[in-house]
Every structure is written in structure tokens, then in C-alpha cells.
C-alpha positions as CSV (number, residue, x, y, z in Angstrom):
1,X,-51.7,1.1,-15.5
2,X,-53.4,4.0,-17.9
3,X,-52.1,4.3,-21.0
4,X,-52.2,7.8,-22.9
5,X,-52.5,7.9,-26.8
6,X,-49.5,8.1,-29.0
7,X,-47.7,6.3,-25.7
8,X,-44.5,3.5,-26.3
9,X,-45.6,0.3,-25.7
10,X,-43.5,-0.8,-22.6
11,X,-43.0,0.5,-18.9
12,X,-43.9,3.5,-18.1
13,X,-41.2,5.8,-16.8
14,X,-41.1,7.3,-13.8
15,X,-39.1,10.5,-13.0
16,X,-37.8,9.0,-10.1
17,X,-37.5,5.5,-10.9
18,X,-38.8,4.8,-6.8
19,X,-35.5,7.0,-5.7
20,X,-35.9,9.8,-3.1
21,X,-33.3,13.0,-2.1
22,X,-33.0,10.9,1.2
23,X,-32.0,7.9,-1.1
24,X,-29.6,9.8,-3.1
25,X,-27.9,11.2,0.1
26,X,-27.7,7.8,2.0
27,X,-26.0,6.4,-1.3
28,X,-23.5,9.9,-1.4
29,X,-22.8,9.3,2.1
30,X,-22.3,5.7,2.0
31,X,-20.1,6.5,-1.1
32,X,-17.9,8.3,0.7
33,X,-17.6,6.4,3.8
34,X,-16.2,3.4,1.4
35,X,-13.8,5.1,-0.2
36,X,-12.1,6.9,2.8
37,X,-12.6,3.5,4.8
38,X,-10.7,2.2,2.0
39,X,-7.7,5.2,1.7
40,X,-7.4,4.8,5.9
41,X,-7.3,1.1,5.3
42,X,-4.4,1.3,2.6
43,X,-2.4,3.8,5.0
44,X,-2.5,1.8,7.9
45,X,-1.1,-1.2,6.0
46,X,1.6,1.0,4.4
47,X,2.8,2.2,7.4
48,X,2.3,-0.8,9.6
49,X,4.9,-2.3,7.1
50,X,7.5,0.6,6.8
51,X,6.9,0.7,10.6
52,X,7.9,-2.9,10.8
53,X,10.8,-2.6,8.4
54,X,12.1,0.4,10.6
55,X,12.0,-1.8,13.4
56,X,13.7,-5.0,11.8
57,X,16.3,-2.9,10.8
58,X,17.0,-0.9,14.4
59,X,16.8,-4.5,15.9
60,X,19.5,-5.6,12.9
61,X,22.0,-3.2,13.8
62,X,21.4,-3.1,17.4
63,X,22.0,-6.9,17.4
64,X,25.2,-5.9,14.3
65,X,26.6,-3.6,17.3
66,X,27.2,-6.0,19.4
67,X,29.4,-8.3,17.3
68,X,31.2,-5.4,16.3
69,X,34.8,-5.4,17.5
70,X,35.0,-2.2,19.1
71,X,38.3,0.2,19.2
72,X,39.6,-0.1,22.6
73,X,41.5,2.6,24.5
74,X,45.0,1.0,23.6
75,X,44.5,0.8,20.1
76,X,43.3,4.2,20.1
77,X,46.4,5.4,21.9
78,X,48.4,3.4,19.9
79,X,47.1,5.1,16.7
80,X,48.0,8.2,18.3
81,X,51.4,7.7,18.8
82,X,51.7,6.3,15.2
83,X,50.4,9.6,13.9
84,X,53.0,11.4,16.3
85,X,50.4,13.3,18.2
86,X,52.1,11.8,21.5
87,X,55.4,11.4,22.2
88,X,57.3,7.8,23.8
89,X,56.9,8.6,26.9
90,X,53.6,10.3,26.6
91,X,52.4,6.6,25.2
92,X,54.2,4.8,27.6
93,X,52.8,6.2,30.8
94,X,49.5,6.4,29.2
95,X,49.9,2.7,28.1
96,X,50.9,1.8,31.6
97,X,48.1,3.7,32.9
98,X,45.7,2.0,31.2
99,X,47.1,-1.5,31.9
100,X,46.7,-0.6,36.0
């Protein structure tokens, strides 16, 4: 190593410290590649858990439906009458009707 006059004792420093433009663009590009594999990483795990929510709950209520008593067509006919949008005998033969 050749040391000039009036020089700090120490390393010498080099402009480049060993680091070329290819260097700097491998690490820029490497940079990048981290962080977005890490933002595509973070949205697949959000929505694979929304997405399995979504689904837990349309199962729920599918599975809800089913144990739901359901309004027949009597009872509907019989709320009819009750608000006096049919008349006896409208009910009646209806009511029979539906019992055949």
C-alpha cells in the first residue's frame, strides 16, 4: 500500500468501496423484488382469510336455512284472510284446495 504525505494513518478509501453499477443494480433489483414479494404475500393471506370467512358464513346460513321453519301455503293464506284480503269462502275453497 503507498502512502502519500500529509495522509491519515488508517485504510485507505476507496471511491467505490469494491462496489460496481452492476452491484448497485442487482441490490435495487433484489430490493424490489423483496418488498413486492412481501406486499403479494400479505394480500394473499388477507384475502385467503376474508375469502374463508365469506365462505364459513354462506355455509352458516345455508346450513341456518334449513332449520328454518318455513311459511307454508296455509299459513300464508290464513294471514290473508286475517288481513281481509280474501273473503270466507275465498279461504275456504283455497284451504280445501290446498289440502287435496
Amino acid at each position: 500500500m503507498v502512502k502519500l504525505v500529509g495522509e491519515n494513518k488508517g485504510t485507505m478509501w476507496y471511491p467505490h468501496h469494491g462496489y460496481s453499477w452492476e452491484t448497485m443494480i442487482f441490490g435495487g433489483l433484489m430490493m424490489v423484488l423483496f418488498w413486492g414479494g412481501l406486499v403479494v404475500l400479505a394480500v394473499w393471506l388477507f384475502r385467503a382469510s376474508v375469502g374463508s370467512n365469506a365462505n364459513r358464513n354462506s355455509d352458516n346460513a345455508e346450513a341456518a336455512s334449513h332449520h328454518r321453519p318455513t311459511r307454508d301455503a296455509l299459513d300464508i293464506l290464513k294471514e290473508r284472510y286475517a288481513r281481509g284480503e280474501i273473503s270466507k269462502t275465498e279461504f275456504e275453497q283455497i284451504r280445501d284446495d290446498l289440502r287435496a
